[in-house]
N, C-alpha and C positions, 0 to 999 in steps of 0.2 A: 504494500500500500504506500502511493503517495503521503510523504508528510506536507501539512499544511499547515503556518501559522496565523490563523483567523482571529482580526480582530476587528468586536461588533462593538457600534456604537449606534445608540438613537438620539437623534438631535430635534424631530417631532413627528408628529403622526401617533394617529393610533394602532403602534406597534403592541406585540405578543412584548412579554421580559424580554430582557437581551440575554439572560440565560438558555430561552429557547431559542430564541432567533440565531443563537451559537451554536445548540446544538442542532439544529436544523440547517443552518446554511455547510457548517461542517457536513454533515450526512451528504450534502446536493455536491459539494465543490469536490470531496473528497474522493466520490465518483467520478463526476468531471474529471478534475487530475490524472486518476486510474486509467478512467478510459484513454486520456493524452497518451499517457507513456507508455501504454500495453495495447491498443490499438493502433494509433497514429505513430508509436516511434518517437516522442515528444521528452528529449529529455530532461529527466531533472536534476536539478543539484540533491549532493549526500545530505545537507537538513533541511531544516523544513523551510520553505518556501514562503515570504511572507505576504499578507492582502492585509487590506482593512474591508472594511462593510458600512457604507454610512446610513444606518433605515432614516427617512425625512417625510416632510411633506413636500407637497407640489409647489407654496410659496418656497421653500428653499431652495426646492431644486430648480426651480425657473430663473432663481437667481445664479443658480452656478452654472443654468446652460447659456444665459445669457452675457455672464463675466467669459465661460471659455470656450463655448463655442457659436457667440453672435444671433443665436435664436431665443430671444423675449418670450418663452414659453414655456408651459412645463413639461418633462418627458417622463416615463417610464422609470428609463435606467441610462445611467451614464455611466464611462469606466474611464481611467485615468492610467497609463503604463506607467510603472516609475521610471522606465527607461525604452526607448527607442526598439521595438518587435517586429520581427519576421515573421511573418506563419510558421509552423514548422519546428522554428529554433526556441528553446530556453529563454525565457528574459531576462533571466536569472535569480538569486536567493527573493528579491523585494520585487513582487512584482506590480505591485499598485492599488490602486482605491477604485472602490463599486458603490455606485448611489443610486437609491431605490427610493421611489415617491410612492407610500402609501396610497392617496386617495386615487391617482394615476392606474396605479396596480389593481387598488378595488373596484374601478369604473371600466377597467378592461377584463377582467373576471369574468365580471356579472355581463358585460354586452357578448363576450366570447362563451356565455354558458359554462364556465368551470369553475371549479375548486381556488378559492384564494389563492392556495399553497400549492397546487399546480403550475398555476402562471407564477409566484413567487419562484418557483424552482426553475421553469422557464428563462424569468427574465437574470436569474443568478448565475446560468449557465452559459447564457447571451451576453451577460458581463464579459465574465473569466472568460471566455474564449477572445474578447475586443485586449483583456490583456497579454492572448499571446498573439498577438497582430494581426489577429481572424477580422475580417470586416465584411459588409454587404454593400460598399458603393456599387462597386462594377458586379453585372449579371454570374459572371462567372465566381466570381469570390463571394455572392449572395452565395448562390446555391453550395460551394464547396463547407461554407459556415454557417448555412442552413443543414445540412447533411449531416454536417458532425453535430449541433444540437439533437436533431431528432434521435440521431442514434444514442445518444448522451441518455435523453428522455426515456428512447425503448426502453434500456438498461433499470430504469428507475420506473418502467411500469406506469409510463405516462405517452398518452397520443403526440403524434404528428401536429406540431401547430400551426405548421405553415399547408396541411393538406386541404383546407378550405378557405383559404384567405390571404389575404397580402403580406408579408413579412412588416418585424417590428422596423 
């Protein structure tokens, strides 16, 4: 098993404890990771590999999409590398920050028909993959980083998200 050094913080929203929200994002990412190195070939460093996890609300994170990346909005999920990613390659031990907008999250649940903690595992998976340099601009690296969620997902006993609708 991948090690992971996971660390949560809730800054607002109407989050679970951050004791669960630990141990539940650990259970999602730790998979994740898993799958990297033992199906993709995706290596990692001998300790644990560091993230943080910021849970917010949509006035936060509108602010932090707006300071870093130019859109006055709220979104989903943001991810932040600590350092400069390849697809493929290691980013190495610190690999950066994941921010998650509550009401965001629960307004896309509920119109998507699912499980909070579905799409929460969804959009934590869709993180951590933007920090090893997975992206959906171009059609071809959609789907390459659409592929590896889903499969990520199968693993964990959760549907195809992108099988009836437009990617996040």
């Amino acid at each position: 098993m991948t090690a992971l050094d996971i660390q949560v913080s809730v800054d607002a929203g109407d989050w679970p404890p951050e004791d669960e929200l630990q141990s539940f994002s650990a259970s999602v990412l730790d998979a994740a990771a898993d799958f990297l190195a033992r199906e993709e070939g995706q290596p990692f460093p001998g300790e644990a590999a560091e993230l943080s996890l910021l849970f917010t609300d949509d006035r936060s994170i509108r602010a932090i999409n707006a300071e870093w990346r130019g859109q006055d909005k709220p979104t989903n999920v943001l991810s932040f590398p600590a350092f400069p990613v390849t697809p493929g390659k290691m980013p190495g031990p610190m690999l950066g920050d994941i921010v998650v907008a509550h009401e965001t999250l629960k307004r896309e649940a509920e119109e998507l028909g699912k499980p909070f903690e579905a799409h929460l595992t969804h959009l934590l998976i869709h993180g951590f993959l933007h920090l090893f340099g997975y992206d959906h601009i171009e059609d071809e690296e959609a789907e390459r980083m659409e592929g590896l969620e889903t499969r990520i997902l199968a693993r964990l006993g959760l549907s195809d998200p992108y099988g009836d609708r437009s990617p996040i």
